[in-house]
N, C-alpha and C positions, 0 to 999 in steps of 0.2 A: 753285759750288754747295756750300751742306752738304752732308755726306755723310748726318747724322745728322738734319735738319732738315727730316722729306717727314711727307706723310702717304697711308694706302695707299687708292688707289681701286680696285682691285679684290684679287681673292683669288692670292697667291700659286702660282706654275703653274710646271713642270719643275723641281722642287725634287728636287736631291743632296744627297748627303752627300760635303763634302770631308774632315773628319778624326774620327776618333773616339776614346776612351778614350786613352789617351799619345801621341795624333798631336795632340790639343787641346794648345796651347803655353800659353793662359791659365785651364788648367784650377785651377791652384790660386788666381787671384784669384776667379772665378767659381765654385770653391768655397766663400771666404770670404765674396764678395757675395750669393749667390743660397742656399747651400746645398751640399751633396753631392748628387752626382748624377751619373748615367751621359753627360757632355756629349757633343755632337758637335756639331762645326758645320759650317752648310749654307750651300748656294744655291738660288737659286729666282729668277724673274722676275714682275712685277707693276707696272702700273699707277700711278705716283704722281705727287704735288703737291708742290712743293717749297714751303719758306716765299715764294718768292716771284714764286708763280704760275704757275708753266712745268711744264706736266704731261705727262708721261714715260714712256714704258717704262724699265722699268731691272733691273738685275742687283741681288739683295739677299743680302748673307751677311748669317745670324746663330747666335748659339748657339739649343741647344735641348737639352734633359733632361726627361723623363718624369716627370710630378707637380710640373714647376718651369714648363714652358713656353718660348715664343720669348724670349728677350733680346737685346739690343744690334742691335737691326736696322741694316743700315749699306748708302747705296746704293753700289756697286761702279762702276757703269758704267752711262750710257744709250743706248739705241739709237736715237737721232733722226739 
C-alpha cells in the first residue's frame, strides 16, 4: 500500500502528540517548506481509502503548527 496514497473518509479521532519543538527531527525542512512555526507531530486514527480501493481503519502521523495546519499526512498502520 501507499503510505502517502489514501484519502480520509471520516474525521480523525484519538489524536496524540508524539514530538514537539526539538523532539520534531524534521523541523528545519518543514521550516523551509511550510514556514516557521511551533511544529509538533501527531497521531490520530481514521477512516481511509487507499488509491486502490481497500478502505481501512488506519493509524495517521502527521506534522501540524498553528496558522500552517495538518501536513504530510502518512498512513502508519491498519487495523484489519
Amino acid at each position: 500500500m501507499a503510505r502517502y496514497d489514501f484519502e480520509f473518509l471520516s474525521e480523525i479521532y484519538n489524536i496524540e502528540i508524539i514530538a514537539r519543538g526539538k523532539g520534531v527531527q524534521q523541523r528545519q525542512f518543514l521550516n523551509q517548506r511550510f514556514g516557521r512555526g511551533r511544529w509538533r507531530k501527531m497521531k490520530g486514527r481514521a477512516l481511509i481509502e487507499y488509491s486502490t480501493g481497500k478502505i481501512t481503519e488506519a493509524e495517521i502521523h502527521w506534522f501540524e503548527a498553528a496558522g500552517i495546519g495538518r501536513k504530510l499526512p502518512k498512513a502508519i498502520r491498519d487495523f484489519d
